[in-house]
N, C-alpha and C positions, 0 to 999 in steps of 0.2 A: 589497546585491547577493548575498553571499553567502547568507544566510540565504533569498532567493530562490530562488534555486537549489536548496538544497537542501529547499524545500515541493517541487520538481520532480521530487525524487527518489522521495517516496514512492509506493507503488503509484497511488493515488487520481487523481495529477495523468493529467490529460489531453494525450494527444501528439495533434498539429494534423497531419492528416493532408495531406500537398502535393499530390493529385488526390481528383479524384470517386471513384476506382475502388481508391484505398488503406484499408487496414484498420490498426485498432489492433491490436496486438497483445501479450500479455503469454507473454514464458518463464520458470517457473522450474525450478529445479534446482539443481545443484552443479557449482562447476567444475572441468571436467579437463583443461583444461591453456590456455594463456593464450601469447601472444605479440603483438609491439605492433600486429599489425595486424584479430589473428583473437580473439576468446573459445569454446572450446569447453564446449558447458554441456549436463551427460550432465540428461534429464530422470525426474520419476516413472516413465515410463512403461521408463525403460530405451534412450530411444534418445539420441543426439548431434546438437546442432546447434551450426552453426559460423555467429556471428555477426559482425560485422564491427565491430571497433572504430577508433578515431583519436585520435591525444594530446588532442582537445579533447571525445572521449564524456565526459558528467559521471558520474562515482562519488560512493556517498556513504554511509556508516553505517547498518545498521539495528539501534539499541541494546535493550536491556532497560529495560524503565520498570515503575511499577505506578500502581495507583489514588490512591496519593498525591500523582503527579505531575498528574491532573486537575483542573483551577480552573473555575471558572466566567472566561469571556469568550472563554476560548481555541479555537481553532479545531482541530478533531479531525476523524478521518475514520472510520469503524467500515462494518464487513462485517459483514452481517444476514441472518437467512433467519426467516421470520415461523415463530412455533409454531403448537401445536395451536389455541390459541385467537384466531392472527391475528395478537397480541403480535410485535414483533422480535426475536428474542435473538440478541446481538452474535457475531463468530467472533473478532472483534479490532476493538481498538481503535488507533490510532498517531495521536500527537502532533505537530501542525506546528511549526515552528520560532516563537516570536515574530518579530511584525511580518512575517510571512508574510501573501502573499497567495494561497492556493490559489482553484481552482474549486470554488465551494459549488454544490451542487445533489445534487439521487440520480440514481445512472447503475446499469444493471444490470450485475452482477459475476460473471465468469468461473469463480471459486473453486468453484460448486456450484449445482444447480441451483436457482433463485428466490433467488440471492444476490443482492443492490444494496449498492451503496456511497454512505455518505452521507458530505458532509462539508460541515460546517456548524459552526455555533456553539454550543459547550457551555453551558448553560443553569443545571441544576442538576444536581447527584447524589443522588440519595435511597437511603434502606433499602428492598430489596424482594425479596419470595421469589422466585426463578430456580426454576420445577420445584420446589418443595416443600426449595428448599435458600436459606439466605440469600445473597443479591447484592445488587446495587443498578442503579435506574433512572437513565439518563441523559436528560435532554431536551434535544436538538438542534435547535436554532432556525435555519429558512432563511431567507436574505434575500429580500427584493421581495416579504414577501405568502404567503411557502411554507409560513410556520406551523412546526407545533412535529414531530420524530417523537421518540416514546417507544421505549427503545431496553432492554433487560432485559441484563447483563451479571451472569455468572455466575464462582465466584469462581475457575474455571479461565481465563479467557481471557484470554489475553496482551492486555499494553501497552506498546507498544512506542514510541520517539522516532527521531528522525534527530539523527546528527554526523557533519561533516567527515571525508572520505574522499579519498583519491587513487588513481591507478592501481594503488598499491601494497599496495593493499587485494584488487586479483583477483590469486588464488592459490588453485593445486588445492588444493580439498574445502571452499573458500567455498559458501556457499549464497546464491543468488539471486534476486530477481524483478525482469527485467527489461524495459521497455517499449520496445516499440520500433514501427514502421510497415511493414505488409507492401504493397510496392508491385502493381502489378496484372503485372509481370515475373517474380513469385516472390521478387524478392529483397528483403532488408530492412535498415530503416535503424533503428539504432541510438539510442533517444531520451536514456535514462538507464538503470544499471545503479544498484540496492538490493544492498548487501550485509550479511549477516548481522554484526555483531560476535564475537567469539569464538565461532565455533561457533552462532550462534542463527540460527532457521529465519526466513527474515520472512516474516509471518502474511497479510501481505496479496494 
């Protein structure tokens, strides 16, 4: 259950929206100041939004990982914006938990424009030029029939994993990306909040 939970956390998972007329939505930012019922979380742009949290919102870890930590079988999630030649290349990759079972499929991704988020099943890693720079190709396998996406990671792009977190993890100057559901009232509900681990931004 645990390890459940926290595939939930990462950006990727999918919040189930409770009407026709509600939206997904993702905030990130940094937080500035925290109380048990409120998160204030100052964004990019410079402004504040005060979200609504409850002793049962799930928090959760966003650690530092690298390419060592990629296997083949494991279920990964990577943010892509295609290049000049149509090619993917990743903005990040982040690591589910074992025995997780996230949402596999590609959904289009907020981070920029023509960004998608895939999360599927890791395949292979291979050697391969990134831009005229050595990287490596990932091949990400969907279920039901989805086939393969070829995915270029370059040897800047973070990798990131999920660990175990509790409330006491939000504290002014965390960094965050949090999901949550915008109802058709303005207001919003709180799905799961990603926190950075020391200081790290979470990529997704």
């Amino acid at each position: 259950m645990i390890r459940f939970i926290l595939a939930l956390l990462i950006a990727a998972a999918m919040v189930a929206p409770a009407a026709a007329d509600d939206q997904k939505v993702r905030v990130r930012g940094t937080i500035a100041s925290v109380t048990p019922t409120t998160l204030a979380v100052t964004t990019a742009g410079g402004s504040t939004v005060d979200l609504p949290i409850t002793p049962t919102t799930r928090v959760g870890y966003v650690v530092k990982s690298d390419l060592s930590a990629l296997k083949p079988g494991m279920a990964v999630g990577c943010t892509a914006v295609p290049g000049p030649d149509g090619v993917l290349r990743a903005r990040e990759v982040h690591i589910f938990p074992a025995n997780a079972t996230p949402s596999l499929g590609v959904s289009p991704w907020d981070t920029e424009p023509g960004a998608t988020m895939t999360n599927a099943t890791l395949t292979t890693i291979g050697d391969a030029k990134v831009d005229n720079v050595a990287g490596h190709q990932l091949t990400l396998t969907l279920p039901s029939g989805g086939g393969d996406k070829q995915i270029l990671i370059g040897p800047n792009v973070p990798i990131v994993a999920s660990a175990p977190a509790d409330h006491a993890a939000l504290v002014a100057g965390a960094h965050v990306t949090i999901n949550a559901v915008k109802h058709d009232d303005g207001t919003l509900t709180v799905s799961a909040i990603n926190v950075g681990q020391n200081g790290l931004v979470p990529p997704m």
